[in-house]
C-alpha positions as CSV (number, residue, x, y, z in Angstrom):
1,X,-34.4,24.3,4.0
2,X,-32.8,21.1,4.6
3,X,-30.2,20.8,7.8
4,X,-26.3,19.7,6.6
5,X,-24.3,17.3,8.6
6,X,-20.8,17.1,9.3
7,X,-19.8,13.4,9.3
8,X,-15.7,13.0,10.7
9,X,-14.2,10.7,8.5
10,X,-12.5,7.9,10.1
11,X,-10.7,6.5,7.6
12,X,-10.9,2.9,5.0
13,X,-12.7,-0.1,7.0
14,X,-10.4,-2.3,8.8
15,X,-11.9,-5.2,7.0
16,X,-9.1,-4.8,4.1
17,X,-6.8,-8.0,3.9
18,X,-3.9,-6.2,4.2
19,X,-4.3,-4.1,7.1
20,X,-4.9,-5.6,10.5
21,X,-5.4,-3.9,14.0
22,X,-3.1,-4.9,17.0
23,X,-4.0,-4.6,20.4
24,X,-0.8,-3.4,22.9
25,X,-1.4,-2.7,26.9
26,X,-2.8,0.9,26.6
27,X,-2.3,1.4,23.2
28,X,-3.9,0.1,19.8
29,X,-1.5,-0.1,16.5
30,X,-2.4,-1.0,12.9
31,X,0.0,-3.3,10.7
32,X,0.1,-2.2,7.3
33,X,2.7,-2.8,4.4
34,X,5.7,-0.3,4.0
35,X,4.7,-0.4,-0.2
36,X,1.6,1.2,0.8
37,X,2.7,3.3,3.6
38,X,6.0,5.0,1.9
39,X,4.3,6.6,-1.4
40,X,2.1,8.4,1.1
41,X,4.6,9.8,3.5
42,X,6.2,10.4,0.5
43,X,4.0,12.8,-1.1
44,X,3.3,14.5,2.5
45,X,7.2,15.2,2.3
46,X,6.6,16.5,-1.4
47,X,3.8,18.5,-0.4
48,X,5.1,19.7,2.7
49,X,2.1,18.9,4.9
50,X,1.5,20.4,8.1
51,X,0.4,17.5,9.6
52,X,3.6,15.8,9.5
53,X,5.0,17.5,12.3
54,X,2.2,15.8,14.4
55,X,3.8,12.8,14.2
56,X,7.5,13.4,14.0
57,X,8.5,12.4,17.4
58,X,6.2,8.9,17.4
59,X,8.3,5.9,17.3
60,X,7.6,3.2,14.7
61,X,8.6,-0.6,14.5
62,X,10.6,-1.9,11.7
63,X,12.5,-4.9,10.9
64,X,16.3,-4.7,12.0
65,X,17.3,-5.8,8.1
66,X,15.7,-2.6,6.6
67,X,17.1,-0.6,9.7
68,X,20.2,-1.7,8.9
69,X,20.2,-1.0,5.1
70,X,18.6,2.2,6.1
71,X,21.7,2.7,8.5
72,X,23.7,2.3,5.4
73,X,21.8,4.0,3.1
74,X,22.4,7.3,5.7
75,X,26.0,6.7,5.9
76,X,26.4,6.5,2.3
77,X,24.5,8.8,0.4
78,X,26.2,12.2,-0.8
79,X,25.4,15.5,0.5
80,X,23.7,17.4,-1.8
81,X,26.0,20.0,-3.4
């Protein structure tokens, strides 16, 4: 009988043109587009993955423009009745 093995999956190769790794002091941080970033959180939200609470109190960078429509975005939008 043959012997299975677990491989961990890692993720896509780092050698896609949009995605590039940064190196910080004691930390190492990818740069990837928010277009392919937001339909996956999105769906996580959707699907109410576990995994999100992992994550919830990391800090992200973003651009100050798209905090600041964000900012307005928050203050405007209704409450859902």
């Amino acid at each position: 009988m043959a012997m299975r093995r677990l491989r961990v999956y890692s993720g896509p190769e780092l050698n896609q043109p949009n995605v590039s790794v940064v190196e910080q002091s004691r930390d190492q941080s990818v740069r990837i587009s928010l277009g392919e970033v937001l339909p996956l959180l999105a769906d996580a939200v959707v699907s109410n993955r576990t995994w999100l609470t992992d994550f919830k109190d990391d800090e992200i960078s973003i651009s100050s423009d798209l905090h600041d429509v964000l900012m307005a975005y928050r203050h405007f939008r209704r409450p859902v009745a």
